[in-house]
C-alpha positions, -999 to +999 in steps of 0.1 A: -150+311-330-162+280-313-139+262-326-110+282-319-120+283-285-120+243-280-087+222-277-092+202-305-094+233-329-064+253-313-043+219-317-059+218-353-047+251-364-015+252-346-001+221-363-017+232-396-003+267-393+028+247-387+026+224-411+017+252-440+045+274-426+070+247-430+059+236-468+057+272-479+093+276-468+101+243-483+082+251-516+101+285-520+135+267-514+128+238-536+115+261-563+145+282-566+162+249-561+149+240-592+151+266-611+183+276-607+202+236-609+177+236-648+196+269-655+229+255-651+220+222-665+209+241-697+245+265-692+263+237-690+249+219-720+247+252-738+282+257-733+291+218-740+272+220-775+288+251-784+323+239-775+315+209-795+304+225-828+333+251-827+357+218-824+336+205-858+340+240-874+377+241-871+384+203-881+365+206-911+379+227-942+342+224-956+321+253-939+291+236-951+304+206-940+308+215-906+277+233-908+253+195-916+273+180-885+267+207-865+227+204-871+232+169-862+247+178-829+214+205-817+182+200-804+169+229-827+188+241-857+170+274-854+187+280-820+221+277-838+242+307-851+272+304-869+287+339-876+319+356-893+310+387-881+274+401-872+263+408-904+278+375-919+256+345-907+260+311-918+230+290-907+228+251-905+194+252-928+169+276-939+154+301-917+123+319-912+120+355-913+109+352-872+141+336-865+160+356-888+148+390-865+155+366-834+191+363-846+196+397-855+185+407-817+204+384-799+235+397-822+231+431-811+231+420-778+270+440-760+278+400-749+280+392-784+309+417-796+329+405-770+330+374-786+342+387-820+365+416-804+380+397-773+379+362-784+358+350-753+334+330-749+301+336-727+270+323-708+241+347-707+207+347-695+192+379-720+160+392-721+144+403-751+127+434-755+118+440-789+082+436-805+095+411-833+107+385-816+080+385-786+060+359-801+091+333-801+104+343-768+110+364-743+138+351-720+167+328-737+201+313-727+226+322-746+260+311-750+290+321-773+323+307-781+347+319-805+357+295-837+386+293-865+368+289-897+382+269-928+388+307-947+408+320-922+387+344-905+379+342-869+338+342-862+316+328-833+294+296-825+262+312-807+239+289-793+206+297-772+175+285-756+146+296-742+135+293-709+099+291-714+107+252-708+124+262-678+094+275-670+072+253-678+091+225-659+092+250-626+052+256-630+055+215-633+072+209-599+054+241-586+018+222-591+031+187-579+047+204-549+012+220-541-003+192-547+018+172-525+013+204-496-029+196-501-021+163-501+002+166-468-023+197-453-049+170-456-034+145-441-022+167-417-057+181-408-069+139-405-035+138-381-043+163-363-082+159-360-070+125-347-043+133-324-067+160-307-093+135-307-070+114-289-058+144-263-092+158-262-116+126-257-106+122-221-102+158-213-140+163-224-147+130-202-132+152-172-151+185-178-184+162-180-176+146-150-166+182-135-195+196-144-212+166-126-190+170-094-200+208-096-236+195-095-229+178-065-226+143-075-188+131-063-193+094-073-185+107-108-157+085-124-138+089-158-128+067-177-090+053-177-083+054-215-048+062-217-019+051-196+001+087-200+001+120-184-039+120-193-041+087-175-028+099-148-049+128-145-079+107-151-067+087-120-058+118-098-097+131-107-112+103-096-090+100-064-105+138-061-140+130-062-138+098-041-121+120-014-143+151-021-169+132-017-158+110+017-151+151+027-189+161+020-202+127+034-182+135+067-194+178+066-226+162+061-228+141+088-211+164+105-238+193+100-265+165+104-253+156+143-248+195+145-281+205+136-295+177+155-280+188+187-288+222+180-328+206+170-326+188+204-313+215+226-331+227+256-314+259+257-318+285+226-288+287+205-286+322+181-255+327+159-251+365+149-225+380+124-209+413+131-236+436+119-261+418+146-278+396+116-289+367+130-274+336+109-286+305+125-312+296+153-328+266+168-363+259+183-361+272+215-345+304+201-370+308+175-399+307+203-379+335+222-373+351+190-414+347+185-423+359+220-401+394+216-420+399+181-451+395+198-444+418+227-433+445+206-462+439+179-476+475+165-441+493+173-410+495+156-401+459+147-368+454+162-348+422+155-337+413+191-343+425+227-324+456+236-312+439+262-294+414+241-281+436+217-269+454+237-250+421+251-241+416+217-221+453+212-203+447+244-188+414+230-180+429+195-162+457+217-146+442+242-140+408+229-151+385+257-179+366+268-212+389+282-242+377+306-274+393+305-310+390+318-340+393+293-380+387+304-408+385+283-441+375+286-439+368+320-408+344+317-375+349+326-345+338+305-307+344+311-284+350+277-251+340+275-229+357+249-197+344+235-176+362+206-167+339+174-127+346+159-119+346+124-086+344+127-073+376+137-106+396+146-145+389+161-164+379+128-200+373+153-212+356+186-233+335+195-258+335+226-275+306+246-307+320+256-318+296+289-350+299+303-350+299+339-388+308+343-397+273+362-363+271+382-375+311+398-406+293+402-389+263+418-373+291+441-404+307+449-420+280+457-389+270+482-397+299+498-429+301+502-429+267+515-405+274+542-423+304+547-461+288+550-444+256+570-426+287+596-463+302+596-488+272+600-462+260+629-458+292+644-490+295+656-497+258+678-461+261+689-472+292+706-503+284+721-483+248+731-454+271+747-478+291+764-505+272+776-474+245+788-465+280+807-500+286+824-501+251+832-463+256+848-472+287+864-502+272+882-522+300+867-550+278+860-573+275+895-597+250+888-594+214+872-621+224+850-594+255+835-569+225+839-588+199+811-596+230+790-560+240+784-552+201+786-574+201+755-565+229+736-530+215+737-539+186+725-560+196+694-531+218+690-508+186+689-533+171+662-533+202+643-491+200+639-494+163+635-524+168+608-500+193+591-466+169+589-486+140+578-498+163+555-464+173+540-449+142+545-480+124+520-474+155+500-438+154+493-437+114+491-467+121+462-445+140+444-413+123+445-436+097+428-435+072+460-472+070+465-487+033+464-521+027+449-542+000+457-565-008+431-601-025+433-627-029+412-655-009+427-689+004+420-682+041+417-718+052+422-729+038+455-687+048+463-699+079+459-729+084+475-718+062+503-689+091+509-712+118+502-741+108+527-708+108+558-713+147+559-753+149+563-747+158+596-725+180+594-746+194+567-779+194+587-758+213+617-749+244+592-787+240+573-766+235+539-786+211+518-757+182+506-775+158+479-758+133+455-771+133+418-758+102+400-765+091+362-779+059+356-763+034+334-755-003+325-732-021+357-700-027+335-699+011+331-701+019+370-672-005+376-639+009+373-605+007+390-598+027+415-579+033+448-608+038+467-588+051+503-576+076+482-601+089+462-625+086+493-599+111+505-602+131+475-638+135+479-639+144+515-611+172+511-639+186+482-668+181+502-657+197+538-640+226+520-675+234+501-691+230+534-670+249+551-668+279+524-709+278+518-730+300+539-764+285+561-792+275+541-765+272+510-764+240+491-732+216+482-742+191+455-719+157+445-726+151+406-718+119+392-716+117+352-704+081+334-690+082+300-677+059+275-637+069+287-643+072+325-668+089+346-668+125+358-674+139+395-686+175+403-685+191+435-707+225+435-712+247+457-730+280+466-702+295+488-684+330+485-665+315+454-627+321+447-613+355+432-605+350+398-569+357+399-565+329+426-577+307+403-544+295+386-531+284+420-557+268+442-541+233+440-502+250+452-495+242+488-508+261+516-534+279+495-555+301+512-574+325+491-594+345+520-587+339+553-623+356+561-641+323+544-621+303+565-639+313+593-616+301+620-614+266+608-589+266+582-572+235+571-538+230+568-538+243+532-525+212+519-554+194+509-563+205+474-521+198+465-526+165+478-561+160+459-541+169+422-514+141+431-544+114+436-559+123+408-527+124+383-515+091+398-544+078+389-541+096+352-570+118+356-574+155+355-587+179+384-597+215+378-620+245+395-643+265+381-656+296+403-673+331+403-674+354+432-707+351+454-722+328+426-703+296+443-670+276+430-671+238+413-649+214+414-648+186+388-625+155+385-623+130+356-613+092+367-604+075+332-616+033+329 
């Protein structure tokens, strides 16, 4: 079956079903060929012999005569009947007693009386049944011709053959023809095993190298054996796979720069099909994807936000792009559906899920900016406006009434100039203007030396305000720093813990070197900060509890301003606080 199922063996069979075909046909023709031209060759001589001996018979008086030449003139004397009648034989020489029952059968035979009633002569192929005579033969040729014997009387020459030569000499050419048919099947099988081989060489090249495309490899080449038709074809695969595989070099590439865009994408890109499966995603998406099963963890899982799937029906429906809302955990993101044709019909969508959590932050901020700037103005530009109004109005009777409000406008006019230098250092800091001048200075006695400026303010309130500094090696108190600025730093700290710490409290300035940098702590044993302030002490205009302020609040810009010092100069600043227990502040200058 394997065989039959392979080129080579189909090619195989057909030409040898083709070739056997043909000889059996030819063999059948050439046998009956044969047979029949030996049949009338051994007629015609038949009929020549007989004609010969009757001519000898009539132009000899002497029977016996005639009889001796006519022997001469057979092959076999014992084929040869001379006869008056049927009963009267004359025979060339002695007979056996076979032959003698041979001749008396043939003469029975209805051909034979027409001989001696109708004077004609005959050719006839007569088959002989009886039981006598089977051991001599079976089939003969005879042939009669009628004869003037030397007495007068008018008898016949019969002469016959058998054609058990005939068939021997058929079986003959039968065995050489089939030997010539094995001879040619065999040669025909070598033909054809090599004419296949010839077709089928390259073809099996091509269904390796197939195979090998299949498996992905398109730099598969066959071999050019042939310059015909399978030539050709050898040179329009390989023109295949060198363009197959230019093809899937440029969809690789392709998908490469695709994915990579995707990969780098801020925004989350989801692809869905039609039934809402989600088909292909990207980082961002997949953290989105991550934060919805999260949110919805111990409940039904659900593949995407309602929200967006419900985004997602509205496209399939109505076949046009779809803009949606979605918020979890606290952020905000805005999804952006757009269908995807096949052709005639929506076969999916994708969405670009954006997060816009810091840009509403960003327009918080805005407002609360304007909003704290409108505030912390609102108030000196009154008490300018209306103590300008007293002084206008003359309501003021004395000169001593006259200085006071003189003064109060003009701590007022500090107090708004305080608060734009403020923002303006503020918003230079964090368009990344602000200019550091570096020096190589002994942060310890920096420290203390800052510190020990507010003992009298301290010993005013009766907070105790002490300095606690590690000892080590000089190389490790020497660092780089802009001292202006961090001396501003540490005065921000240091007046807001004295200004939030009760009398008799205590503020304490730690100082703690390590190998990367050295850390300062500002304690305190104020009020402290409520825990959910926490997150935004350092935002502008902070002010947790306006009772702790105590009249003398700052501008509320002060802690902002502190974070951008201490980023610009790559440290980190962070709080630490518990209600009535006090609040610590702790920054971390690197070497």
């Amino acid at each position: 079956m394997r065989l039959w199922r392979s080129v080579v063996g189909k090619l195989w069979i057909t030409i040898l079903l083709l070739v056997a075909f043909v000889l059996f046909i030819l063999t059948i023709l050439q046998l009956e060929f044969f047979q029949n031209y030996h049949l009338e060759q051994v007629e015609n001589d038949l009929s020549d012999t007989a004609e010969k001996i009757a001519s000898v018979l009539e132009s000899h008086q002497d029977l016996s005569m005639g009889l001796q030449i006519s022997k001469e003139i057979v092959d076999d004397p014992h084929n040869l009947i001379v006869a008056e009648d049927r009963n009267q034989l004359y025979y060339a020489e002695d007979i056996t007693a076979e032959h003698l029952e041979l001749h008396q059968e043939i003469l029975q035979q209805k051909e034979v009386a027409a001989v001696f009633e109708q004077q004609e002569s005959f050719v006839k192929e007569i088959h002989l049944n009886g039981e006598s005579v089977s051991n001599l033969y079976e089939n003969i040729v005879a042939v009669g011709a009628p004869v003037q014997l030397g007495n007068g009387n008018t008898g016949a020459v019969l002469i016959f053959q058998s054609l058990e030569e005939i068939k021997e000499t058929t079986r003959q050419t039968t065995r050489l023809i089939l030997l010539a048919a094995g001879i040619a099947i065999i040669l025909t099988t070598i033909f054809a095993f090599f004419l296949s081989t010839r077709i089928t060489a390259p073809l099996r090249k091509m269904r390796e190298a197939a195979f090998e495309v299949a498996r992905g490899r398109f730099d598969t080449k066959v071999p050019i054996l042939t310059h015909d038709e399978i030539g050709e074809l050898a040179t329009a695969f390989n023109q295949m796979g060198k363009q197959l595989n230019y093809n899937m070099h440029a969809l690789s590439q392709e998908k490469e720069q695709l994915s990579s865009i995707l990969s780098s994408m801020a925004d989350g890109v989801i692809t869905f099909n039609r039934d809402g499966t989600i088909l292909i995603t990207n980082p961002p998406a997949e953290r989105f994807l991550q934060q919805w099963y999260y949110e919805q963890e111990g409940n039904e899982q659900e593949a995407i936000p309602p929200n967006l799937k419900e985004l997602l029906e509205k496209v399939i429906l109505l076949e046009n792009e779809q803009t949606g809302e979605v918020s979890l955990q606290g952020r905000s993101y805005v999804v952006i559906v757009s269908p995807l044709y096949n052709e005639e019909y929506v076969r999916g969508a994708v969405a670009v899920v954006r997060d816009m959590t810091e840009e509403r932050r960003l327009d918080k901020l805005r407002k609360d900016f304007i909003a704290n700037v409108s505030h912390e103005l609102r108030t000196p530009i009154a008490m300018l406006q209306g103590y300008s109004e007293a002084i206008i109005d003359d309501i003021a009777a004395s000169e001593e009434e006259k200085k006071e409000i003189a003064k109060i406008i003009y701590e007022e006019s500090l107090r708004m100039g305080r608060l734009v230098n403020d923002l303006l250092d503020l918003a230079r800091m964090e368009a990344g203007h602000i200019t550091l001048n570096y020096e190589k200075t002994d942060i310890s006695g920096f420290l203390e030396r800052v510190t020990n400026k507010f003992q009298g303010i301290a010993k005013e309130k009766n907070i105790e305000l002490s300095f606690i500094g590690e000892k080590s090696n000089d190389q490790e108190q020497l660092i780089y720093i802009d001292p202006d600025r961090i001396e501003q730093v540490l005065t921000n700290l240091v007046d807001n813990a004295l200004r939030h710490t009760p009398d008799t409290g205590h503020v304490h300035v730690n100082y703690k070197p390590t190998k990367s940098g050295v850390l300062v702590e500002v304690s305190d044993s104020g009020s402290g900060i409520p825990e959910e302030d926490l997150p935004f002490v350092f935002e502008r205009f902070y002010k947790a509890d306006k009772a702790r302020t105590r009249g003398k609040s700052g501008t509320g810009l002060g802690l902002a301003i502190a974070r951008n010092i201490i980023d610009a100069h790559n440290g980190q600043i962070s709080v630490h606080s518990k209600l009535d227990q006090g609040t610590t502040f702790s920054f971390f200058l690197p070497q």
